[in-house]
C-alpha positions as CSV (number, residue, x, y, z in Angstrom):
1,X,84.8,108.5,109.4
2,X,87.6,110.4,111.5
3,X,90.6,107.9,110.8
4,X,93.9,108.3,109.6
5,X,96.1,106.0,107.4
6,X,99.8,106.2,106.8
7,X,100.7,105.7,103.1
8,X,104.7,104.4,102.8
9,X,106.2,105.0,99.2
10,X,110.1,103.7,98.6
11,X,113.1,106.4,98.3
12,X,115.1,104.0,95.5
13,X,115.4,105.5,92.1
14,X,117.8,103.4,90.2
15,X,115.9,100.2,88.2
16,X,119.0,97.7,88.9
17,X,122.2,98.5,86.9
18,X,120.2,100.5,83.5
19,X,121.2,103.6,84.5
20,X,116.9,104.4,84.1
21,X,114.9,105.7,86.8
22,X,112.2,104.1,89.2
23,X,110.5,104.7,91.9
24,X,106.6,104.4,93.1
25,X,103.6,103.9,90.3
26,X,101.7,106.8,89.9
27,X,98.4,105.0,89.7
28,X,99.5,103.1,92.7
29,X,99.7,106.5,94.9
30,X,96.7,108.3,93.2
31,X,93.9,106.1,93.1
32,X,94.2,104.9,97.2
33,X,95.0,108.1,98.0
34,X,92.2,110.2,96.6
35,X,89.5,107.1,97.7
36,X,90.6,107.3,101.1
37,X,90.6,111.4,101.3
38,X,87.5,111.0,99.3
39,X,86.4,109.2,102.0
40,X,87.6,111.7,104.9
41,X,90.1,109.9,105.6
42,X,93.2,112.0,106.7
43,X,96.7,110.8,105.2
44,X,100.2,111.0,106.0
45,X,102.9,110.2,103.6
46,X,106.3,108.6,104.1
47,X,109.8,107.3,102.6
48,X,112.4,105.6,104.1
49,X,114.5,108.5,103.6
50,X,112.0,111.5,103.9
51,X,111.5,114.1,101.6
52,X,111.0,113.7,98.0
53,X,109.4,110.4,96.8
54,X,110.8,109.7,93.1
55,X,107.8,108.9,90.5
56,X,108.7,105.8,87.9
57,X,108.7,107.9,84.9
58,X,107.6,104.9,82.9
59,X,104.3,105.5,85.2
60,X,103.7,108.5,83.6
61,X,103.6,108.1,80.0
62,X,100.3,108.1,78.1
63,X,99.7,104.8,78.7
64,X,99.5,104.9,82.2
65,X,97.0,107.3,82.6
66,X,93.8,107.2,84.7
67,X,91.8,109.3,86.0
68,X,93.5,109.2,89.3
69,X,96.7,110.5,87.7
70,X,95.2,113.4,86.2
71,X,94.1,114.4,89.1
72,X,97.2,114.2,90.9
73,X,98.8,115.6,87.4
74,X,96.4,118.9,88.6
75,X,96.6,118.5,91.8
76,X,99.8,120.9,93.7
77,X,99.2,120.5,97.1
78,X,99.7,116.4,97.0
79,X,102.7,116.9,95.0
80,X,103.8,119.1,97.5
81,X,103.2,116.4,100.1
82,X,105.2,113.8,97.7
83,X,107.9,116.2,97.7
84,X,108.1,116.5,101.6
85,X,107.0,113.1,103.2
86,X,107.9,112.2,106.3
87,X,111.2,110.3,107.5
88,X,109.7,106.2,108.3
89,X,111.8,106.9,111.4
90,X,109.7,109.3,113.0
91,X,106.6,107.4,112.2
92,X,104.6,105.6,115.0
93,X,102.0,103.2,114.5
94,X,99.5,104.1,117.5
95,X,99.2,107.7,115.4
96,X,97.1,105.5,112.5
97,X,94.5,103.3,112.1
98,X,95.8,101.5,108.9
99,X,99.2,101.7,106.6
100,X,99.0,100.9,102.6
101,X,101.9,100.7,100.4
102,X,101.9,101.7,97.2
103,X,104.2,99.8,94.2
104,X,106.7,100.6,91.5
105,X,109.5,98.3,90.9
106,X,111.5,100.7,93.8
107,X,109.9,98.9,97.2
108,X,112.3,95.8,96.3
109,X,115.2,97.7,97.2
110,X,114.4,99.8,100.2
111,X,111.2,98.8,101.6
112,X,112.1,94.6,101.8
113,X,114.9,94.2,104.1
114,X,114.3,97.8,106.1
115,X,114.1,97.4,109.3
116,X,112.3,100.6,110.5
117,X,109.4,99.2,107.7
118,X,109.5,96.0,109.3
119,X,109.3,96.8,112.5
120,X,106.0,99.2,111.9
121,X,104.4,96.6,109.7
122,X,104.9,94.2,113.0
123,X,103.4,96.6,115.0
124,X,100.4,97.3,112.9
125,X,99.6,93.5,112.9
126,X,100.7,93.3,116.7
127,X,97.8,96.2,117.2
128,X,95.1,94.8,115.2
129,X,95.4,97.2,112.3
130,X,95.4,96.7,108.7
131,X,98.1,96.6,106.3
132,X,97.6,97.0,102.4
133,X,100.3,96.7,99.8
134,X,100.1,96.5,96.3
135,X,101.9,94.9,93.2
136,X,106.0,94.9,94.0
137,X,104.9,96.7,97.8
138,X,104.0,93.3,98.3
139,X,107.7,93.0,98.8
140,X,107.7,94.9,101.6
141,X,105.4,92.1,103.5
142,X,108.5,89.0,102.8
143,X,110.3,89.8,106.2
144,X,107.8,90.5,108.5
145,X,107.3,87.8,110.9
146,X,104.5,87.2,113.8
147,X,104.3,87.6,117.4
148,X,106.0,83.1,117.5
149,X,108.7,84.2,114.9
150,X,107.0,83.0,111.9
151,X,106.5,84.8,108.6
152,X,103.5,86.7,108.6
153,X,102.6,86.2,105.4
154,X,102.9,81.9,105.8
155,X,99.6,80.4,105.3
156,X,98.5,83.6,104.1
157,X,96.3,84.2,100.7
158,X,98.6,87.1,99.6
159,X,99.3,88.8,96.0
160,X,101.0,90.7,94.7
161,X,103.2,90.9,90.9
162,X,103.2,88.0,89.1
163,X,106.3,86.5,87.5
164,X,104.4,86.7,84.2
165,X,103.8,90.1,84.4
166,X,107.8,90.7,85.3
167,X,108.2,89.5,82.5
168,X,105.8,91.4,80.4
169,X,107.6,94.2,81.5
170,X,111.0,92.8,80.4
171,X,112.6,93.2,83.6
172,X,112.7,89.6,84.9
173,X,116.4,89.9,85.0
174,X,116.9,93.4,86.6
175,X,115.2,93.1,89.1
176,X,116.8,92.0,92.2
177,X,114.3,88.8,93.0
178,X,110.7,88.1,91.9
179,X,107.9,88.9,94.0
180,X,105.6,85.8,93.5
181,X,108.4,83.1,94.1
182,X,109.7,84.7,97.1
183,X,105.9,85.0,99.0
184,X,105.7,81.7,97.8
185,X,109.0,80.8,99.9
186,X,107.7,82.2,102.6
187,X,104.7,80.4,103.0
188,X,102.2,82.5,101.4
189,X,99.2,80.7,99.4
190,X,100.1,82.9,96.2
191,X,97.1,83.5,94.2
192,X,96.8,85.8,91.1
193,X,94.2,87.3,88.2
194,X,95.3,87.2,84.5
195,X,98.2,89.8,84.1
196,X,97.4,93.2,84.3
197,X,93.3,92.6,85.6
198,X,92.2,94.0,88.9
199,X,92.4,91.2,91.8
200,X,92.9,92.6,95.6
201,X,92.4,89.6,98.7
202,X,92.2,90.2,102.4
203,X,93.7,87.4,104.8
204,X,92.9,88.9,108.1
205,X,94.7,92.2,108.4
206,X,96.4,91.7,105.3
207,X,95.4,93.4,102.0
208,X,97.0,92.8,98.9
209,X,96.6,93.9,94.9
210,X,98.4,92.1,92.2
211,X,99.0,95.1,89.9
212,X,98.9,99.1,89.4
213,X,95.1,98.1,87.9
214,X,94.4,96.6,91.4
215,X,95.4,99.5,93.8
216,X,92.1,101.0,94.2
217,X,90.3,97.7,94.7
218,X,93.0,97.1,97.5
219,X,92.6,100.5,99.1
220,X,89.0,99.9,99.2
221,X,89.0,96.8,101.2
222,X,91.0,99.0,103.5
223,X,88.8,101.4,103.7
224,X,86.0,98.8,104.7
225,X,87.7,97.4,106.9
226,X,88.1,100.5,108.9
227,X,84.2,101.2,108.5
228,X,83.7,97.3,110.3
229,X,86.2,98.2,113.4
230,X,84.3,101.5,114.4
């Protein structure tokens, strides 16, 4: 499969006012990226602001850990590409097939209202490509609107980070909204897993994952799809 997918991680490391550190979920990155190289797919990294994407430390603590991790723990030359992604600016959408976004609680500050993000996830849709996102990436999807000025995601079955799991996490009131009530503003038909379990839904040429535990699932059905449009 000679394809090529764009994966867009967030620039934000600051978690609200705490004074700790965020930025994308390890997992998140790891697991879609090595299925879709895996799967000879090429990939192209990129951040709102270029250069180094910041890793959620919380992401990397024992707990976190998968096997996707370790690999990227070992693995130099992707964290040489984390460290020098490409500016979102000089991205353009007829260079990929498909675009996935990985989460960490640092998409809800730089990837929801960005316009340059906006703008290629409209174009991706526009071109009859996929988009994935997963967990708070989902964010990313809450301003783009369709070809008649509608939200995208209205009348869509869309997840993406539950309330309940928000709050699991104890940071219900840091962050700056929650990612289930404002799909579910939009229009989205909102549907979730327990917290924490594996659940990715395609809507058309949207993919979704609820949680970190849900990013491979997600990249998956983007890979697929990209096998069923060859």
């Amino acid at each position: 499969m000679s394809k090529k997918i764009l994966m867009v991680l967030t620039s934000h490391d600051q978690l609200g006012n705490t004074g700790k550190k965020t930025g994308f979920w390890v997992e998140e990155f790891a697991a879609p990226y090595y299925a879709f190289i895996d799967a000879g797919v090429e990939v192209i990294l990129a951040t709102p602001k270029g250069g180094q994407a910041p890793i959620d430390p919380t992401s990397t603590l024992a707990d976190f850990q998968t096997s996707a991790t370790e690999r990227y723990d070992s693995d130099d030359a992707v964290q040489a590409k984390i460290a020098t992604t490409v500016k979102l600016s000089e991205i353009k959408q007829s260079d990929f097939d498909g675009v996935f976004y990985p989460g960490g609680h640092g998409p809800l500050w730089d990837l929801t209202d960005n316009n340059e993000s906006i703008t290629l996830i409209e174009s991706f849709l526009n071109a009859d490509k996929a988009v994935a996102t997963v967990c708070h990436a989902s964010a990313a999807l809450l301003n783009v609107k369709d070809e008649l000025g509608e939200f995208a995601v209205k009348g869509k079955v869309i997840t993406g980070f539950t309330n309940s799991e928000e709050e699991a996490v104890q940071l219900t009131d840091v962050v700056p909204f929650l990612v289930e009530d404002e799909l579910i503003k939009r229009g989205a038909e909102y549907q979730k897993a327990q917290d924490f379990h594996p659940f990715a839904i395609q809507d058309g040429l949207i993919i979704t994952g609820q949680n970190p535990a849900s990013s491979a699932l997600a990249a998956e059905k983007l890979l697929e799809h990209l096998v069923e449009i060859i």
